[in-house]
N, C-alpha and C positions, 0 to 999 in steps of 0.2 A: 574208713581206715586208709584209705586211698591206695588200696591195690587193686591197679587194674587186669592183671591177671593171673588166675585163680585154676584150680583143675581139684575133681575129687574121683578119687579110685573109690566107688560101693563095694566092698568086700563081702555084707552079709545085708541085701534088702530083708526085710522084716515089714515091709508096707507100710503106714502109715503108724507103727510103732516104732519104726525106727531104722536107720540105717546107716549101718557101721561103714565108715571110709576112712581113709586118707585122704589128709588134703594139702595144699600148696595155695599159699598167698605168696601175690611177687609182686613188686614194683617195676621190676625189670622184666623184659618181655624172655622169656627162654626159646632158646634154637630150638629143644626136644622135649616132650612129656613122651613118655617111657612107662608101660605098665606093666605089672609082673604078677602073675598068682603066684604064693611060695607053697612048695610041696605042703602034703598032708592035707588036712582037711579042709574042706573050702569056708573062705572065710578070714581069708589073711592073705595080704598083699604088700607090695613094695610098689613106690615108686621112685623115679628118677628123674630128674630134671636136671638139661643139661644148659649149660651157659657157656655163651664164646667168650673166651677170651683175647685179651691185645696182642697176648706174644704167641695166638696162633691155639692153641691149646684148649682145654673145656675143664669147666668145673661141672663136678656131678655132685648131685644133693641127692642126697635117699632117704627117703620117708617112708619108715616101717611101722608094721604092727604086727610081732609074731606072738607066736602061739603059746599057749597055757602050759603044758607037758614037755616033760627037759626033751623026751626024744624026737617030737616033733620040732619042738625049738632048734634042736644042734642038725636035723634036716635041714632048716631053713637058713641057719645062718652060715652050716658050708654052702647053701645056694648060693645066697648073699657074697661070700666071698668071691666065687666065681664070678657075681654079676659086676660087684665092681673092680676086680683088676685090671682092669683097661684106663681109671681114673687115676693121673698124676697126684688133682687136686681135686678132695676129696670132702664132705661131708656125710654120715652117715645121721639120721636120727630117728628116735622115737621109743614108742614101748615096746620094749625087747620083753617085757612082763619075766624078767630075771637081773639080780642082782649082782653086781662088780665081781665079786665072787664065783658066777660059772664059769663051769670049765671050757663050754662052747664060745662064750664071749668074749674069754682071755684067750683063746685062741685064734677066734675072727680078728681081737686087735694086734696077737702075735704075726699071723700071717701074710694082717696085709699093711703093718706100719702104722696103722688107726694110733692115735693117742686122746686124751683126756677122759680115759676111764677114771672116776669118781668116786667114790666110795659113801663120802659124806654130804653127796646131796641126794637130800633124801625126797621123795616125790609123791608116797604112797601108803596109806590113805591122803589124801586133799584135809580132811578134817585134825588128821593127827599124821605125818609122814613121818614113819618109821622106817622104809623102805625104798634103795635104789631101781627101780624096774624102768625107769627113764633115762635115756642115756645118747650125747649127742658126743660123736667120736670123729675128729678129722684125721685126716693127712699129716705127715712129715712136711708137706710141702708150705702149710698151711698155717698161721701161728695163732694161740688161742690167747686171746686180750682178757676176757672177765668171762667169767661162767656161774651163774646164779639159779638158785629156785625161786619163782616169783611169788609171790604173796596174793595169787589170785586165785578163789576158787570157781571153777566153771564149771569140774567134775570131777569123777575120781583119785583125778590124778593131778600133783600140780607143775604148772609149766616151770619149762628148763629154758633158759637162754644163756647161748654164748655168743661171744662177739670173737671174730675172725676176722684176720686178715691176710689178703693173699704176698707172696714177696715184692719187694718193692721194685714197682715203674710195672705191674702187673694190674691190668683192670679188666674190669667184667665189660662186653662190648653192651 
């Protein structure tokens, strides 16, 4: 697929039956990989990848996978908030494993400017998707081109793509 660099956070080794991560394909080389356990029980992680920018500045990508239970969930995504307010430009993504409708995730994207919460792209089950628990959120800074569910099943859940781009005469070093 021709990405030459890759990182994966194990969240949950299970040995040779399996093991839960995060992960990150790039074509671009990033300045920082950034790992984070999110409170509560182990087994859930973020990461961050950060990218130089031309006008001096970083794009941060977050790559999450939070937890099952609303109250562990709303621990991790005030963590989450903390972690990225330091990011101008911003992407957040992954399985929040909750829908457009919590209270915790309308407030991660109240407090930190996040936009493209979704309603209608549905990700969950992969076989029949009736459900948002997939969710890729940028920045103000940041403009969202097309946002789609793909038609590939690979597992559970099926992939989200958006297409972004940063303000103009702004590029990724």
């Amino acid at each position: 697929a021709q990405f030459p660099f890759w990182y994966r956070q194990v969240n949950r080794n299970l040995g040779k039956l399996a093991q839960h991560s995060n992960g990150v394909l790039s074509r671009l080389r990033p300045a920082r990989v950034i790992e984070h356990k999110l409170p509560g029980l182990p087994g859930r992680g973020a990461v961050i990848v950060e990218m130089n920018l031309s006008n001096g500045g970083v794009l941060g990508v977050c790559i999450l996978h939070l937890a099952l239970g609303w109250r562990a969930r709303g621990r991790q995504l005030r963590h989450i908030t903390q972690l990225i307010e330091r990011y101008p430009y911003l992407v957040v993504m992954g399985d929040f494993n909750c829908d457009c409708r919590s209270h915790s995730l309308r407030q991660l994207a109240r407090e930190s400017g996040l936009q493209g919460l979704d309603c209608e792209l549905k990700t969950f089950p992969s076989w029949r998707p009736r459900r948002n628990l997939d969710h890729i959120l940028v920045s103000g800074s940041l403009r969202i081109l097309e946002v789609e569910v793909l038609d590939y099943v690979f597992s559970d859940h099926l992939p989200l793509s958006m297409t972004v781009a940063l303000p103009c005469g702004v590029h990724v070093l």
